[in-house]
C-alpha positions as CSV (number, residue, x, y, z in Angstrom):
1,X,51.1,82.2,47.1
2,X,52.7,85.8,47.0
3,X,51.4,86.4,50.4
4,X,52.8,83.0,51.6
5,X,55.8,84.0,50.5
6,X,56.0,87.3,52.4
7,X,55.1,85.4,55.3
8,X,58.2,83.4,55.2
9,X,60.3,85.9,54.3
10,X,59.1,88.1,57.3
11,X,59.5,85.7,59.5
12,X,63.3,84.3,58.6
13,X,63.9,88.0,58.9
14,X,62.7,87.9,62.6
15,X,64.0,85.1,63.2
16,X,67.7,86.3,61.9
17,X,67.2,89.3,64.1
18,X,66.4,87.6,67.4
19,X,69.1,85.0,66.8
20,X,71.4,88.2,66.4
21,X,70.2,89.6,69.2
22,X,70.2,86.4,71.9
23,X,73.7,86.0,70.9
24,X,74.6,89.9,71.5
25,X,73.0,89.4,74.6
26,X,74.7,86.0,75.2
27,X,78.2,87.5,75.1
28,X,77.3,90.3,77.9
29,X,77.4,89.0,81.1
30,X,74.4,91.3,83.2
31,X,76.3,91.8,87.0
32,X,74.1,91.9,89.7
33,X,75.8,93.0,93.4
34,X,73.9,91.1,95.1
35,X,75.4,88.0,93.9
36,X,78.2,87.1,96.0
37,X,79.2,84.9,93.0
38,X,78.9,87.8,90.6
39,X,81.1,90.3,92.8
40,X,83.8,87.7,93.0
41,X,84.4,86.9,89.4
42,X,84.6,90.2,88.4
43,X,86.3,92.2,91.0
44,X,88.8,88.9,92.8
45,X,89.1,86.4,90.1
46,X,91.7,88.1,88.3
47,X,89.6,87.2,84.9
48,X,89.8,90.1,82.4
49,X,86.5,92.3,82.5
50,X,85.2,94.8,80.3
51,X,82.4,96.9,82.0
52,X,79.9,99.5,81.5
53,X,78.4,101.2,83.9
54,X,74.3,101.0,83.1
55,X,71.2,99.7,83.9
56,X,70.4,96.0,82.6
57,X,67.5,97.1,80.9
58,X,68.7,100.4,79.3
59,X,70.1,100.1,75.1
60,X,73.9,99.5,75.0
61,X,75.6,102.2,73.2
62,X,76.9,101.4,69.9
63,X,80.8,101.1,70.2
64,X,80.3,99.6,73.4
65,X,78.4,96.9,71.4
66,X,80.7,96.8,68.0
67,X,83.7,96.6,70.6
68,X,82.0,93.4,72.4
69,X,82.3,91.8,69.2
70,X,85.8,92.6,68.5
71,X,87.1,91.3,71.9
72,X,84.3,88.1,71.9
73,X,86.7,85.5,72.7
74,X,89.1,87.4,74.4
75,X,88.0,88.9,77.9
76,X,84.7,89.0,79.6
77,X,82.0,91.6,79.2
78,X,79.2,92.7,81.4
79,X,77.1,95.3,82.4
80,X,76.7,96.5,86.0
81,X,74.8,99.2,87.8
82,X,77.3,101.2,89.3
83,X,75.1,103.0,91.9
84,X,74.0,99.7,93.3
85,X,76.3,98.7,96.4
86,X,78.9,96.5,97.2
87,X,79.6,94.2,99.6
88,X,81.1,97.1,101.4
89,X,78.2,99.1,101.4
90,X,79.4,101.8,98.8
91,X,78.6,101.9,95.1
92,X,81.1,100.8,92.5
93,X,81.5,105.0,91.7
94,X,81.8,105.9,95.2
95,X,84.3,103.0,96.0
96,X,86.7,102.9,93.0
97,X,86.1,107.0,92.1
98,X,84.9,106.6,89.0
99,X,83.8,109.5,87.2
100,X,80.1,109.5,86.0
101,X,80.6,112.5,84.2
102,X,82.3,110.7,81.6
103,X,79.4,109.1,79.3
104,X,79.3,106.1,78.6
105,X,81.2,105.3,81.9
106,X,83.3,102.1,81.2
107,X,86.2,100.6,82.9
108,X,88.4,97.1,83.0
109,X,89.3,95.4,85.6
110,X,91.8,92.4,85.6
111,X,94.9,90.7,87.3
112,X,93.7,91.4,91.1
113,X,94.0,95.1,90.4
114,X,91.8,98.2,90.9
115,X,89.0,98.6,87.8
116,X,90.7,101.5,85.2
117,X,88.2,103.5,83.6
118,X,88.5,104.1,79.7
119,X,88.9,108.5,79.8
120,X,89.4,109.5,76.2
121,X,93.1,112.0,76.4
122,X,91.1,115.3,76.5
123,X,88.1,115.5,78.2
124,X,86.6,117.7,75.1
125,X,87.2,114.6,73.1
126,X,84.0,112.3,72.1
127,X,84.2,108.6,73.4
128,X,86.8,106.5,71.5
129,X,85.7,104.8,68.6
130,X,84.8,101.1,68.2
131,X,88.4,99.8,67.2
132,X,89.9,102.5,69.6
133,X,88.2,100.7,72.3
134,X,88.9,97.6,71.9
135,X,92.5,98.4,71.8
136,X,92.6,99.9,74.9
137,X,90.7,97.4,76.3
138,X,93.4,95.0,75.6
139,X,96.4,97.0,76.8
140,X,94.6,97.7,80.1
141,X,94.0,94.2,81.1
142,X,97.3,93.1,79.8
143,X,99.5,91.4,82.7
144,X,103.4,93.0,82.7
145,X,106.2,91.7,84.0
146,X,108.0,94.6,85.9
147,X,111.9,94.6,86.2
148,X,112.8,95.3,90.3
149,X,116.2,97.0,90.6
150,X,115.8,97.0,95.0
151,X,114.7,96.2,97.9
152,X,111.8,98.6,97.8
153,X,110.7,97.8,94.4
154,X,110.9,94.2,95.3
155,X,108.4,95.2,98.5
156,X,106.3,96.8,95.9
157,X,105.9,94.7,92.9
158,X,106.1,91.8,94.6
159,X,105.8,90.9,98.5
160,X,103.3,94.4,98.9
161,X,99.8,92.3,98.5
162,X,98.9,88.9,100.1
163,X,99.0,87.1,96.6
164,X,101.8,84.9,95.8
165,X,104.7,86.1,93.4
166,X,106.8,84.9,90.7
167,X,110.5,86.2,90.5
168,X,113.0,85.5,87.5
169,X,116.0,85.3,88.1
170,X,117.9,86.1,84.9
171,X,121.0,84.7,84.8
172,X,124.2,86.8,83.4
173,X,124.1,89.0,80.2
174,X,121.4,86.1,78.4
175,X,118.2,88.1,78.0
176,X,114.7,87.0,77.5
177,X,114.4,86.0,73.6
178,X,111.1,86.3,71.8
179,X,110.3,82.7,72.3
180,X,110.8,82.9,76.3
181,X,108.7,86.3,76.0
182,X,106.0,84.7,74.3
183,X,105.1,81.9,76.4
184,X,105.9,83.8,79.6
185,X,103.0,86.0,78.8
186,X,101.1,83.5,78.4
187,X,101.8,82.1,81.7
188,X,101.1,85.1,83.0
189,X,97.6,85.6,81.9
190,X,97.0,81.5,82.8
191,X,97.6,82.8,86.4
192,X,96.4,86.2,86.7
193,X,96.3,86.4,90.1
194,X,100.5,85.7,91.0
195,X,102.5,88.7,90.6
196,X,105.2,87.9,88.1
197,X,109.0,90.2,88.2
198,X,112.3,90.0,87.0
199,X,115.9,90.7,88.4
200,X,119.7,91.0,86.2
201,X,121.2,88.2,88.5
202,X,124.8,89.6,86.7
203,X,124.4,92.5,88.9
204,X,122.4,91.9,91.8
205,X,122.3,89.2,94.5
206,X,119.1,88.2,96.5
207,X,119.2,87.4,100.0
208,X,117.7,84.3,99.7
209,X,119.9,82.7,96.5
210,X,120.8,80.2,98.9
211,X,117.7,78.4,97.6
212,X,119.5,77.6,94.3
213,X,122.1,76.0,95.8
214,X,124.6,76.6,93.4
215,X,125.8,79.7,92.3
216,X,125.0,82.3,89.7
217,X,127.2,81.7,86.5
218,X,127.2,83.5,82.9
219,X,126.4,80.0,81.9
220,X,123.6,79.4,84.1
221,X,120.0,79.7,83.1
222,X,117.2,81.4,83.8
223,X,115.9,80.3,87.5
224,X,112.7,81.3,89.9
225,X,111.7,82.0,92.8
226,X,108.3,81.4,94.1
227,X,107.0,83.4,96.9
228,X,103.9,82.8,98.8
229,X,102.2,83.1,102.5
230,X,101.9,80.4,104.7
231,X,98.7,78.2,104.6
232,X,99.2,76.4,107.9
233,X,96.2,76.5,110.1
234,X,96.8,78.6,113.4
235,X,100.2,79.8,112.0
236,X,100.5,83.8,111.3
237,X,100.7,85.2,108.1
238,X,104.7,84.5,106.7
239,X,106.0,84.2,103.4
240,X,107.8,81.4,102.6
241,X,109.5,80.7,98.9
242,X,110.6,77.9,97.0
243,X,113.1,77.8,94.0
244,X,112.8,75.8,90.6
245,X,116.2,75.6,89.0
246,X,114.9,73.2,86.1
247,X,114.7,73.7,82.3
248,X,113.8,77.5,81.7
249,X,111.0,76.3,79.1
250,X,107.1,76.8,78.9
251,X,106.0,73.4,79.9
252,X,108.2,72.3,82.9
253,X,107.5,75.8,84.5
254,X,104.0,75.4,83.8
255,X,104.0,72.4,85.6
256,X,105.9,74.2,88.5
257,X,103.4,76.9,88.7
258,X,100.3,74.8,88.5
259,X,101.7,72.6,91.1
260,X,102.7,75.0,94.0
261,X,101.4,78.9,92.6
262,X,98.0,78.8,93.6
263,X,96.8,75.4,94.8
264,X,96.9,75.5,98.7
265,X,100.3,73.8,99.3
266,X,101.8,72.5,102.5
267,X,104.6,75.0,104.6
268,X,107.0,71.8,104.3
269,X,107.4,72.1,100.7
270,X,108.5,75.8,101.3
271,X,111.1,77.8,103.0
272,X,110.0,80.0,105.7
273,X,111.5,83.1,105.4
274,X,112.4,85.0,109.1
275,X,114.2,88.1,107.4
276,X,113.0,90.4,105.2
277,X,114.3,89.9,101.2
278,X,116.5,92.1,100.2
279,X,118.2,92.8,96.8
280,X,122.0,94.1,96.9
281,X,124.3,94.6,94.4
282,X,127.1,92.3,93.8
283,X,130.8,93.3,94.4
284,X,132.6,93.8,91.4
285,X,135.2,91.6,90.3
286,X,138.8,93.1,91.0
287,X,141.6,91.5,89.5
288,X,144.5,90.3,91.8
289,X,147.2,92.3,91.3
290,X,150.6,90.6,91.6
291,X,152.5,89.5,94.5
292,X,155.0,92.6,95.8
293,X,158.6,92.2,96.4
294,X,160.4,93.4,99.2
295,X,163.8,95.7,97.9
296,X,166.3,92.7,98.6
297,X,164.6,90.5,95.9
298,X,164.2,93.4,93.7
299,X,168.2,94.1,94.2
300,X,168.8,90.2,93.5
301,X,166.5,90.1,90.6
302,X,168.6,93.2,88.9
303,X,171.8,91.9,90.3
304,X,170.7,88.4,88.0
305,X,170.1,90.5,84.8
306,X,173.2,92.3,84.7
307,X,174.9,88.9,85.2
308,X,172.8,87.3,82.2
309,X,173.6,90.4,80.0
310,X,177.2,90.5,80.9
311,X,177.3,86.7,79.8
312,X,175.5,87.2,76.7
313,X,177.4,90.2,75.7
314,X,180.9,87.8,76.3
315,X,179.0,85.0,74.1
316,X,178.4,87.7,70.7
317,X,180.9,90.7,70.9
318,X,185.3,89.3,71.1
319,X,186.5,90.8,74.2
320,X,190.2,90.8,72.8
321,X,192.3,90.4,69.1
322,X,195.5,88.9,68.5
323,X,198.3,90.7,67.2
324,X,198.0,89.0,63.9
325,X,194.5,90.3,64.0
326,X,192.9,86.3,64.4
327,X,189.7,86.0,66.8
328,X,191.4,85.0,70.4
329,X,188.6,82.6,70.0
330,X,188.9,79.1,67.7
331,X,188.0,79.0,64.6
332,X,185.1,76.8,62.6
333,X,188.0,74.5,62.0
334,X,188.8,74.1,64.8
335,X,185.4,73.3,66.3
336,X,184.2,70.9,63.5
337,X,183.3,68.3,65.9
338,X,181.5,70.8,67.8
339,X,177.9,72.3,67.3
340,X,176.5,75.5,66.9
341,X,175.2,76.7,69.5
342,X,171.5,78.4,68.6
343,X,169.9,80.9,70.4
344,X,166.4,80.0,71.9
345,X,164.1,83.0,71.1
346,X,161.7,82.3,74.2
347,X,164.9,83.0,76.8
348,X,165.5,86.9,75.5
């Protein structure tokens, strides 16, 4: 019986231990380069990867594996090796210039950008720690929405690559409040491909707000622009855009972007744009200053006040007395049946 017993025991144990391992292994995705399927996913999907640079058959360090299990859930995880060759014919350290000095060599790679390997701030330094990791994990992959202040930054951040582009435009001096940050974020991260930037509408004007059809107010809210390239077989490459001016909230624009952000969508529901955007800065409001008189209506208008004073100073002030030192004007008996005249405040 006793050594029944040890039997079982020994083999729950095992079994506990393989279950933990299948599902370690489970949540690390092995890449192999010569799957077309594998090299999209990670490096054009947009999906948020983290990556380590090793053979699929070599032990994965130990806060590369604790970290896995912090950010299960979260992003993706895999293992490549990064002197096998891509598409392109050069390794993943050759093509991205990773350094392999740096052990263990792991990077992220999200939102249609280039991977960013995880360098600890001083190369002296050992490899970050487990909760270290993870935490920069997350801030590397995380998907920003940039401000664009110009032209150029608006080339940059937003019409630069092929992919299509989201631009707010925020209306007057209403910024975005924690609500509208929240689920704009997670827009953002539900379409990690599309390039998403911001604009003060207040201050600047965009050379295509004729989209909106009405203009900018400091009532107004929040509106977008879409921007995308043409899909229309045989046509050239041209972007085209497309304005929503509905309700500024999470589930009308989500509708909006699922609709016409990445699904292929026909030129005709888009503006073709022949110009080049451009972002210019409104004129400033100047105050009309009031109408200037010519020196004749000047001289009348003074010759008129003189007149009105010399009238009211008759009215107040007795230009003569009589002998017997009586007002030369009547007095309250004698203007019984008149009234009193009273002076209207608003006229002085």
């Amino acid at each position: 019986q006793v050594i029944a017993g040890s039997l079982v025991i020994i083999v729950a144990l095992f079994g506990w231990f393989f279950l933990q391992a299948a599902t370690s292994t489970r949540s690390v995705h092995f890449i192999q380069l010569s799957e077309p399927a594998d090299v999209h996913r990670v490096f054009r999907s947009g999906e948020p990867w983290l990556m380590l640079c090793s053979r699929p058959d070599a032990i994965l360090p130990e806060v590369f594996e604790k970290a896995t299990k912090r950010l299960e859930g979260k992003i993706h995880v895999g293992v490549v090796d990064c002197h096998d060759k891509l598409p392109s014919g050069k390794s993943v350290f050759k093509k991205f210039l990773l350094r392999d000095d740096i052990v263990p060599t792991i990077f992220t790679i999200a939102n249609g950008g280039k991977p960013k390997q995880v360098i600890p701030l001083h190369s002296s330094r050992p490899p970050p720690s487990c909760p270290a990791l993870a935490a920069q994990t997350l801030v590397q992959v995380q998907k920003s929405l940039h401000e664009v202040q110009s032209t150029k930054q608006l080339d940059d951040k937003c019409l630069k690559a092929s992919t299509a582009c989201v631009l707010i435009h925020r209306a007057g001096k209403q910024k975005f409040d924690e609500y509208q940050k929240q689920w704009l974020q997670a827009l953002m991260h539900e379409h990690r491909l599309v390039k998403f930037v911001w604009m003060d509408a207040s201050i600047l004007k965009l050379s295509v707000d004729s989209l909106f059809k009405k203009p900018i107010t400091d009532s107004s809210h929040h509106r977008l622009v879409l921007f995308k390239k043409a899909t229309n077989r045989g046509a050239s490459s041209q972007w085209t855009a497309k304005a929503y001016t509905s309700y500024f909230d999470q589930l009308p624009v989500q509708a909006f972007l699922n609709e016409y952000a990445t699904a292929p969508v026909p030129s005709e529901s888009f503006r073709t744009l022949t110009k080049q955007v451009t972002v210019t800065r409104r004129a400033k409001k100047v105050q009309s200053a009031p109408p200037s008189r010519t020196p004749q209506e000047v001289a009348e208008l003074e010759r008129l006040r003189r007149e009105r004073m010399e009238e009211e100073s008759k009215e107040h002030f007795p230009q003569g007395v009589d002998e017997d030192g009586s007002d030369a004007h009547p007095t309250a008996d004698d203007n019984d049946e008149e009234e009193e005249e009273v002076l209207d405040l608003d006229e002085l």
